[in-house]
C-alpha positions, 0 to 999 in steps of 0.5 A: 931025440936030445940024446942023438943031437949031442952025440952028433954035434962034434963043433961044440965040444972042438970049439969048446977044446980049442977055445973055452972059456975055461982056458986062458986068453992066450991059449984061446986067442991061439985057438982062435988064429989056428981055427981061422987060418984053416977056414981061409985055406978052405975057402982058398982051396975050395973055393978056386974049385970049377964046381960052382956047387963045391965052390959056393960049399966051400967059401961057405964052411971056411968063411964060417970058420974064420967066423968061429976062430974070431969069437974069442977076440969079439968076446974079449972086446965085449967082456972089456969095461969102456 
């Protein structure tokens, strides 16, 4: 079953391409603003939609990915001693 998951799940190995730890800040804080810039144009585009079920569906899925692309800042902000 563990197989078919990981085969399945295209997010990880996206979010690991786009903003990994293996990369630079720089390139993950770009990563970051791009993948956010997408989930607010989704949640714009769908979410101005009549359908209240491709409404809800799409502010879901756009807020989630302004969420994602946020994640390399929240982590630097963590990673930083005070």
């Amino acid at each position: 079953m563990k197989v078919f998951i990981r085969k399945v799940n295209l997010v990880r190995p996206l979010c690991n391409k786009l903003i990994g730890k293996e990369h630079e800040f720089h390139h993950r804080a770009m990563g970051g603003i791009a993948i956010m810039l997408v989930g607010v144009v989704v949640a714009k585009y769908l979410g101005h939609t009549p359908m209240e079920g491709v409404n809800i569906i799409g502010e879901t899925v756009g807020f989630g990915l302004h969420g994602i692309g946020l994640s390399p800042f929240l982590e630097s902000l963590l990673e930083e001693e005070v």
